[in-house]
C-alpha positions in Angstrom: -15.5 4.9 14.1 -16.3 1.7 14.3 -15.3 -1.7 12.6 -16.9 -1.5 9.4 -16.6 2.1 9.4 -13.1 1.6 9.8 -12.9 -1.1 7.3 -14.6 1.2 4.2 -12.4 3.9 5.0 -9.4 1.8 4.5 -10.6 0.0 1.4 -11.7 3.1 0.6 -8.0 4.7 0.5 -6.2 1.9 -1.1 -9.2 1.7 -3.7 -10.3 -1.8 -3.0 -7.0 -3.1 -3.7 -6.8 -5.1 -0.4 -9.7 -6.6 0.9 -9.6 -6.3 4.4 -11.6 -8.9 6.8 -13.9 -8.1 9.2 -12.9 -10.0 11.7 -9.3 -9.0 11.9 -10.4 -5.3 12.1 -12.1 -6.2 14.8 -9.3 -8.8 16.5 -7.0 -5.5 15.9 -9.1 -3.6 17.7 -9.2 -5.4 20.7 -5.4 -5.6 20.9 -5.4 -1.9 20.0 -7.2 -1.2 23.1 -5.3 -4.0 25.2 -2.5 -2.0 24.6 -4.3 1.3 24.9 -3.9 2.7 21.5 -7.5 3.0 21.3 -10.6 2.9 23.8 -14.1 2.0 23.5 -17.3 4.4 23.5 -20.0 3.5 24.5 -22.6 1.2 21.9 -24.2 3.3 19.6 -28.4 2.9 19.3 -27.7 0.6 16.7 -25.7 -1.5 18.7 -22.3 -0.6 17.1 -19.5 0.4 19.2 -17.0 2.9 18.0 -13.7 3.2 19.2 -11.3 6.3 19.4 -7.5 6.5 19.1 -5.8 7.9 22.7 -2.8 10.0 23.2 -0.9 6.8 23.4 -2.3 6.0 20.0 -1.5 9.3 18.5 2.0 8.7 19.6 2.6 5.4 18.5 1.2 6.1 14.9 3.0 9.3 14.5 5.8 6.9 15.4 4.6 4.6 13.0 4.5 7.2 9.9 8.0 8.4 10.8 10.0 5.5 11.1 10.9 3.8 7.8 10.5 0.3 6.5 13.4 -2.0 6.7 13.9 -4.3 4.0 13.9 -7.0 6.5 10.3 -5.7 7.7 8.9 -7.0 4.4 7.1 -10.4 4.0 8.5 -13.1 2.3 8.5 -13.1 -2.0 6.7 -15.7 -2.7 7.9 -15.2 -6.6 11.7 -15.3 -5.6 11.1 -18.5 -3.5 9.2 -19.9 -6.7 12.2 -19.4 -9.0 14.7 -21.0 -6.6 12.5 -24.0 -6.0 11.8 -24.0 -9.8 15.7 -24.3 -10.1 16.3 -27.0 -8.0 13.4 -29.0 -8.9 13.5 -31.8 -10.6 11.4 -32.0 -14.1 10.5 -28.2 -13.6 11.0 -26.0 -16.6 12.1 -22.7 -14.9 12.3 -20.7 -18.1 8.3 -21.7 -18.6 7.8 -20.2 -14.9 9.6 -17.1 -15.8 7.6 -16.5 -19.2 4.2 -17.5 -17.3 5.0 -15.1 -14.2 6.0 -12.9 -17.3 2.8 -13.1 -19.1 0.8 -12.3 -15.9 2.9 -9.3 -14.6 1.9 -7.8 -17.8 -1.6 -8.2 -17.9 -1.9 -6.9 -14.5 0.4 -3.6 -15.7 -2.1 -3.2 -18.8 -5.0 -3.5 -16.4 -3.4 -1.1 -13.5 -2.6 1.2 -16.5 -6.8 1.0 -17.7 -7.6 1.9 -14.1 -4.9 4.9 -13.9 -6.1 6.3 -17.4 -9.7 7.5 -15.6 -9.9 11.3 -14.4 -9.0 11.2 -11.1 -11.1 12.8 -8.2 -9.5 15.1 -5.5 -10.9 12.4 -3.1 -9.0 9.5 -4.9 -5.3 10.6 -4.8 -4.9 7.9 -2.1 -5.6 5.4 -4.8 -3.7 7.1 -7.3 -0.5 6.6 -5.0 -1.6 3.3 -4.7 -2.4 2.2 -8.3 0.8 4.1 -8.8 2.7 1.6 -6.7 1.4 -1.2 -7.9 2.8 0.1 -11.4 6.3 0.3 -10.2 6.1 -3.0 -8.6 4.8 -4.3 -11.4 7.3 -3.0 -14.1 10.4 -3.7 -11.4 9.0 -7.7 -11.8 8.9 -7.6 -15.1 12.3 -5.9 -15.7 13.6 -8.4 -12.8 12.2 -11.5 -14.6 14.1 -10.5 -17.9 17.3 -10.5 -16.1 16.7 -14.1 -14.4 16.0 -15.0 -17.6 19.0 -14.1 -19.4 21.4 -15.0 -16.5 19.6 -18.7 -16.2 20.4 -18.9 -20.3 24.0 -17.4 -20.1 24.1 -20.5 -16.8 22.2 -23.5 -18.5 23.9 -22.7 -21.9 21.2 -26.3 -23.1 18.4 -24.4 -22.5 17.1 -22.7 -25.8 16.4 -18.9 -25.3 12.3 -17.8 -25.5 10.8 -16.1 -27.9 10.2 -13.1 -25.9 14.1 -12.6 -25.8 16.5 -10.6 -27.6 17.2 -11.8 -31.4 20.7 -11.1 -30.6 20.4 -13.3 -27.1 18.5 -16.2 -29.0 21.2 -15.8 -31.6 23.8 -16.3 -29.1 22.1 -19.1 -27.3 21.9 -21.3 -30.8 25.3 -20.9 -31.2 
């Protein structure tokens, strides 16, 4: 395949759910076949050039399936480092960061549960594993930002407990 075919097809599997640039396909290919993962064919009459995975290639992304993601192997969360910063930062309302982090993780779920409610085509199961993942995550954000909420309350005892929380927890907190 080549670049843009490559690009669909992934897009296509993840359901659109990460756009993928052009240009990094491309920049990934070249270091693909740097490293001989991958080597060029000659330009098609259109003037595209496809590119095929080697025995090297095979290799390394059987590798790749097999071998599990560390927790370390993960990027950065962006929310976590939000809430800390939130914490420490002067005139910040953290509880309003929580409820407005909140607010959006459920919209998305609502929205990724819309999507999942369609029939689903043989050819979209990839998706569905994706739009399933995004659920989880989703739900696991949610559930997480409860608990920083009630443990920054039970911490900051000043701090008047949300709407959105427990009657028994906001009962508590006014005492």
């Amino acid at each position: 395949m080549h670049g843009y075919q490559l690009r669909a097809a992934f897009e296509e599997s993840v359901g659109g759910t990460w756009a993928l640039n052009i240009g990094q396909v491309y920049t990934t290919l070249s270091r693909l076949e740097r490293d001989e993962f991958v080597r060029a064919l000659p330009e098609s009459e259109s003037g595209q050039r496809p590119y095929e995975i080697t025995e090297t290639g095979r290799a390394e992304l059987s590798r790749w399936f097999s071998t599990p993601l560390e927790r370390t192997d993960r990027p950065r969360d962006e929310l976590a480092i939000k809430l800390a910063l939130a914490m420490t930062t002067p005139g910040v309302d953290v509880t309003t960061v929580v409820q407005s982090q909140r607010t959006a993780g459920v919209r998305a779920l609502q929205e990724y549960t819309r999507l999942k409610a369609r029939p689903i085509e043989p050819d979209d199961l990839s998706w569905r594993l994706v739009l399933d993942s995004l659920i989880f995550q989703c739900e696991a954000e949610i559930r997480w930002l409860d608990h920083c909420e009630m443990t920054i309350l039970r911490h900051r005892p000043g701090l008047a407990a949300p709407v959105s929380a427990p009657v028994e927890e906001r009962e508590r907190n006014s005492r």
